[in-house]
C-alpha positions as CSV (number, residue, x, y, z in Angstrom):
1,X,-253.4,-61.5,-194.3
2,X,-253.6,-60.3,-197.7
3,X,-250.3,-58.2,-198.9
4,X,-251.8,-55.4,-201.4
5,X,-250.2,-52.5,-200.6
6,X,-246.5,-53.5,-198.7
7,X,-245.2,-55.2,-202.0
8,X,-245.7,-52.2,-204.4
9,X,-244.3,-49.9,-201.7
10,X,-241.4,-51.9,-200.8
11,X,-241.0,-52.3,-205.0
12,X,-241.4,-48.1,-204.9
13,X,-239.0,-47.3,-202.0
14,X,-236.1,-49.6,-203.8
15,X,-236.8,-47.6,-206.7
16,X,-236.3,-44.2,-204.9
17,X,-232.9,-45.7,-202.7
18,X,-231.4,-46.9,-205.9
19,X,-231.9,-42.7,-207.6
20,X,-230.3,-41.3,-204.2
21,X,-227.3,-43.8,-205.0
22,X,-227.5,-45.3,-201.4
23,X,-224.7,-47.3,-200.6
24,X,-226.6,-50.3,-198.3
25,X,-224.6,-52.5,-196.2
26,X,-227.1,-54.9,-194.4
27,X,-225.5,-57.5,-192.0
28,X,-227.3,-60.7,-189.9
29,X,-230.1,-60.7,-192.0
30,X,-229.8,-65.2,-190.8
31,X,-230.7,-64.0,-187.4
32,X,-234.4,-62.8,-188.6
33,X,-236.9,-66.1,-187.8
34,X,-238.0,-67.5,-191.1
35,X,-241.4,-68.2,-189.6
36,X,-242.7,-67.2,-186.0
37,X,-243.4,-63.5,-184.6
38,X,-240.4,-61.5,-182.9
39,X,-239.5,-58.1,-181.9
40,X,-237.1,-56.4,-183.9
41,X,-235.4,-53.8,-181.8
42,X,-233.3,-50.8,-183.4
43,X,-231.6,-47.7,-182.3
44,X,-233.5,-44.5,-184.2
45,X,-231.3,-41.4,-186.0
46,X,-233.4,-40.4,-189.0
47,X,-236.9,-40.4,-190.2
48,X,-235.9,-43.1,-192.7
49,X,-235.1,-45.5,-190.0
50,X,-238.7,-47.8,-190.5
51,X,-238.0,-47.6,-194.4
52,X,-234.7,-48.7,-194.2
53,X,-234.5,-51.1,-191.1
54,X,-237.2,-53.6,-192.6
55,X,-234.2,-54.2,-195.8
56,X,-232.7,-56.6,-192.8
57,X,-235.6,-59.1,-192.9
58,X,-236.1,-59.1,-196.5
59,X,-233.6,-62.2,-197.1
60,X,-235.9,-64.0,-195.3
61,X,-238.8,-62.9,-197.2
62,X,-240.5,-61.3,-194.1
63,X,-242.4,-58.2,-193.8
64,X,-241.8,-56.0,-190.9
65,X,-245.2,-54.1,-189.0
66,X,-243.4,-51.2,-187.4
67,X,-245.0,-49.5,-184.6
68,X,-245.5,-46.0,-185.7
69,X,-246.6,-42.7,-183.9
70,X,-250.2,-42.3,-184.5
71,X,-249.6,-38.7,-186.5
72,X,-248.2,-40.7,-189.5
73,X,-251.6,-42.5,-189.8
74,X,-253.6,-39.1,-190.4
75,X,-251.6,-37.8,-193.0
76,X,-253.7,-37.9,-196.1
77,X,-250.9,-39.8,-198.0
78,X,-249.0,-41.8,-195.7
79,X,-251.8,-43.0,-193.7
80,X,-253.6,-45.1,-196.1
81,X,-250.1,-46.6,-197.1
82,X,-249.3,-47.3,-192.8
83,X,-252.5,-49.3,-192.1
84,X,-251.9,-51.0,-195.9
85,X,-249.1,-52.4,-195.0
86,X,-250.4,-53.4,-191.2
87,X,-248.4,-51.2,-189.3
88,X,-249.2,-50.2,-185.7
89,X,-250.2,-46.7,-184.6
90,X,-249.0,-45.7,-181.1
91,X,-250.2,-42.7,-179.6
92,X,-248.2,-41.9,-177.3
93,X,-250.7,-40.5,-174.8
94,X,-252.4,-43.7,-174.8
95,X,-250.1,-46.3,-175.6
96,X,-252.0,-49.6,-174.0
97,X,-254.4,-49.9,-177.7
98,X,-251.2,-50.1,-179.2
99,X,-249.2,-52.6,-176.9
100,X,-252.0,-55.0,-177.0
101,X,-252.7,-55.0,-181.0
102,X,-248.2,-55.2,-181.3
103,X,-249.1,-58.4,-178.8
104,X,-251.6,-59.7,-181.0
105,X,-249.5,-59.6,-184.2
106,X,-246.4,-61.1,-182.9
107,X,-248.5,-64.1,-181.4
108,X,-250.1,-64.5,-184.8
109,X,-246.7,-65.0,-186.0
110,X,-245.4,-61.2,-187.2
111,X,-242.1,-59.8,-186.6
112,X,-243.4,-56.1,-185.3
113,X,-240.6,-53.5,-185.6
114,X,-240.2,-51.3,-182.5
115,X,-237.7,-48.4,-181.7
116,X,-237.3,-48.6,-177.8
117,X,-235.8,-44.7,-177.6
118,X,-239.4,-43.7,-179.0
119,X,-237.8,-40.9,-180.8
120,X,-234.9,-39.7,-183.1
121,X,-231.6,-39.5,-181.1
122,X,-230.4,-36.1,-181.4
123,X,-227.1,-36.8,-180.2
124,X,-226.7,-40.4,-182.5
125,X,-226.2,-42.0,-179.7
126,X,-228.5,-44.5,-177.7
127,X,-231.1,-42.5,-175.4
128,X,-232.6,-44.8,-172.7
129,X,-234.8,-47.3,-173.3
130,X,-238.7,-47.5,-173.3
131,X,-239.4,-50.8,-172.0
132,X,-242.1,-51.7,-174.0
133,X,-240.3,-54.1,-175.7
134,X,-239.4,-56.1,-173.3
135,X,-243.0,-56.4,-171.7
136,X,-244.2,-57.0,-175.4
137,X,-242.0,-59.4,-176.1
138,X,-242.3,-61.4,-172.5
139,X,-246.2,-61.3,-173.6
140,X,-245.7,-62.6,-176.5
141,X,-243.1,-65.2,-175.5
142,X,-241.5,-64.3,-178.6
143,X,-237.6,-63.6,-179.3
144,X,-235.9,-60.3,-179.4
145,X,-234.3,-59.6,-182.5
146,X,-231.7,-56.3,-181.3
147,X,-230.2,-53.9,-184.6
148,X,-228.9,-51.0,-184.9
149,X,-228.5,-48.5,-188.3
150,X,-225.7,-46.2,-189.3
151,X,-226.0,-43.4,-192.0
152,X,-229.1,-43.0,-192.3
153,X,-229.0,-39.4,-189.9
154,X,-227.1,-37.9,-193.3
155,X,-230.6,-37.8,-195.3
156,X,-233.0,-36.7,-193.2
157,X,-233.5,-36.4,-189.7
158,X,-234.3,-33.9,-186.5
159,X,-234.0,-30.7,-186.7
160,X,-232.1,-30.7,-190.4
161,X,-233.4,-30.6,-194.1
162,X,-233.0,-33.6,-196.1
163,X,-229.9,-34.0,-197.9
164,X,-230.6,-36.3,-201.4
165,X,-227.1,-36.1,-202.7
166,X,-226.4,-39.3,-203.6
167,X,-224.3,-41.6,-202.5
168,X,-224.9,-42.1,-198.8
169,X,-224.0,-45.3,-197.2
170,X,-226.3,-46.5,-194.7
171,X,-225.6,-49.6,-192.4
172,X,-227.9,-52.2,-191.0
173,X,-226.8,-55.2,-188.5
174,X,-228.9,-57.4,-187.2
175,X,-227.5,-59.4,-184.0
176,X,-228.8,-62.8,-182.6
177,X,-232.1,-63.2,-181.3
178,X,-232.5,-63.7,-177.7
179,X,-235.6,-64.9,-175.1
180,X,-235.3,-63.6,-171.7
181,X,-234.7,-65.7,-168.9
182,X,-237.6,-67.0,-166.6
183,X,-238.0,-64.4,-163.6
184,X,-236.1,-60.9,-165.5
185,X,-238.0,-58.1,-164.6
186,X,-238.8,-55.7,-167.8
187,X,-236.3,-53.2,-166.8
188,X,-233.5,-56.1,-167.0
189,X,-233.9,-57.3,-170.1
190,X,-234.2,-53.4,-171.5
191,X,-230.4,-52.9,-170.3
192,X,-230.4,-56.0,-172.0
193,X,-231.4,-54.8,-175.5
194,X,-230.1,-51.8,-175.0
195,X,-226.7,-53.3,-174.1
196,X,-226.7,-55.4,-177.5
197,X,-228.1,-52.8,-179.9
198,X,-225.6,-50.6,-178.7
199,X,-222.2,-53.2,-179.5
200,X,-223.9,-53.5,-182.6
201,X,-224.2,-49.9,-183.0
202,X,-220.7,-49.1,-181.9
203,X,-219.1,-51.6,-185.1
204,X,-221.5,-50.0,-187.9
205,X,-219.8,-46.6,-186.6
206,X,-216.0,-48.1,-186.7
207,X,-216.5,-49.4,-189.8
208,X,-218.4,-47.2,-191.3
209,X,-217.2,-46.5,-195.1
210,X,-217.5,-42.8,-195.5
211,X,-215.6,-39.3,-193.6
212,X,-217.2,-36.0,-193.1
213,X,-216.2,-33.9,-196.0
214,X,-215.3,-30.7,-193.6
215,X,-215.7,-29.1,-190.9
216,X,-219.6,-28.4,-191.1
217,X,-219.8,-31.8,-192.2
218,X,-219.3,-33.2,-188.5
219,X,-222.9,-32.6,-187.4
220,X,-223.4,-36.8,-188.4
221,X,-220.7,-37.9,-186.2
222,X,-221.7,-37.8,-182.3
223,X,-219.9,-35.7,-180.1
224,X,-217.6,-38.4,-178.5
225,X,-216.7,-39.6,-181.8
226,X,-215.2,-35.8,-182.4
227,X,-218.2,-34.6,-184.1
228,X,-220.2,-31.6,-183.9
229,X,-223.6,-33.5,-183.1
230,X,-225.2,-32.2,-179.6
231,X,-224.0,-34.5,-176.8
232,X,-227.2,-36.5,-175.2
233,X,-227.4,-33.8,-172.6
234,X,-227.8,-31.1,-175.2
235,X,-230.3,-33.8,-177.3
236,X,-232.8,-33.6,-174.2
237,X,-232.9,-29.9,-173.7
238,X,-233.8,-30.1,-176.9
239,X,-235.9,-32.7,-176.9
240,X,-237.3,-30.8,-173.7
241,X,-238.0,-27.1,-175.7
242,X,-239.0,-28.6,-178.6
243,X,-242.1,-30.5,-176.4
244,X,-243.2,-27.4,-174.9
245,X,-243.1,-25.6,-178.0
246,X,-245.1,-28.3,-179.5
247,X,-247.6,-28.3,-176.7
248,X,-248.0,-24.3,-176.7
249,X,-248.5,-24.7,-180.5
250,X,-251.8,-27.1,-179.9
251,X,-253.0,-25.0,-177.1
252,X,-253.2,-21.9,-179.2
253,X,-254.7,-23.9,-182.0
254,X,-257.6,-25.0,-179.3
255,X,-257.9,-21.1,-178.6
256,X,-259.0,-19.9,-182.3
């Protein structure tokens, strides 16, 4: 398919990461297929996450179609940019459109991006799994590609204003890719991904390069690390309030 829009905003997102100073640190980039479709499968903290996560697949000169929730695809700027660049709408309320055109692309040879927790992890660490992936990828009878990214939660995520201080650093790890074995039901090989997205996700955090600065600084670092993020019980009552808000927003919009 012809590449008239990706290029330019791949060459216009490198331009905007190098005057935030971001400090990238991208890892197993040799485990992305040089030629073939696959599932890349990454934890989500920050609305950045689709920007930044397709860096790991660029050493292999691949682009990455990341399935995206369908909002993104009405907005008056982004949208014509999204389907540009081929990526895949999801709505959320009706998600089959969505599996079967992610099944289509990966069996014409694309590696299609997918976050399995299907939103931002308020807590920074892994929610459970959708599994989608794995029932895309069995229909497919492509590989799974797990990864996980650190850092990015600093510039702008849930629930916080973006912070464009420079000189973030933001990690990316692929790991190896991996076919599920003949007869695994879809909820196996999820603990499966899930399982190897979250080692991966575990080194970016020991290693990672850079401290809180104080005290109020801790809301990055996830509350079993000794941070002040909300622990995963507090991210889905959250999660939870913040749904019903949402949907008594849209229901007195349908009112006026």
């Amino acid at each position: 398919m012809a590449e008239l829009v990706y290029p330019p905003v791949i060459t216009l997102a490198r331009t905007a990461f190098r005057a935030l100073g971001i400090r990238f640190t991208v890892e197993g980039a040799e485990h992305i297929p040089v030629e073939g479709g696959a599932v890349l499968a990454s934890n989500h903290i920050s609305y950045l996450d689709f920007t930044f996560c397709g860096l790991v697949a660029r050493p292999q000169r691949r682009l990455v179609r990341f399935m995206c929730k369908e909002s993104v695809f009405r907005n008056p700027v982004a949208g014509p940019l999204m389907r540009g660049m081929h990526h895949i709408p999801v709505d959320r309320a009706a998600g089959t459109g969505a599996f079967d055109e992610a099944v289509r692309a990966l069996k014409a040879g694309e590696i299609v991006g997918v976050f399995p927790e299907a939103t931002i992890s308020r807590s920074y660490v892994l929610k459970d799994f959708k599994t989608g992936t794995a029932r895309m990828a069995v229909a497919a009878d492509v590989p799974i590609v797990p990864m996980a990214i650190w850092g990015g939660q600093r510039i702008y995520t849930k629930a916080r204003k973006p912070d464009l201080r420079r000189g973030k650093a933001v990690m990316l790890k692929a790991g190896e890719p991996f076919r599920p074995e003949p007869g695994m039901e879809a909820f196996q090989i999820t603990a499966e991904i899930q399982s190897r997205v979250g080692v991966l996700l575990g080194e970016l955090q020991d290693r990672y390069p850079q401290q809180p600065a104080d005290d109020a600084d801790r809301w990055w670092v996830p509350a079993n690390r000794g941070g002040s993020a909300p622990t995963p019980e507090e991210g889905r009552k959250l999660d939870t309030a913040a749904a019903v808000a949402k949907r008594l927003k849209a229901q007195a919009k349908r009112k006026k």
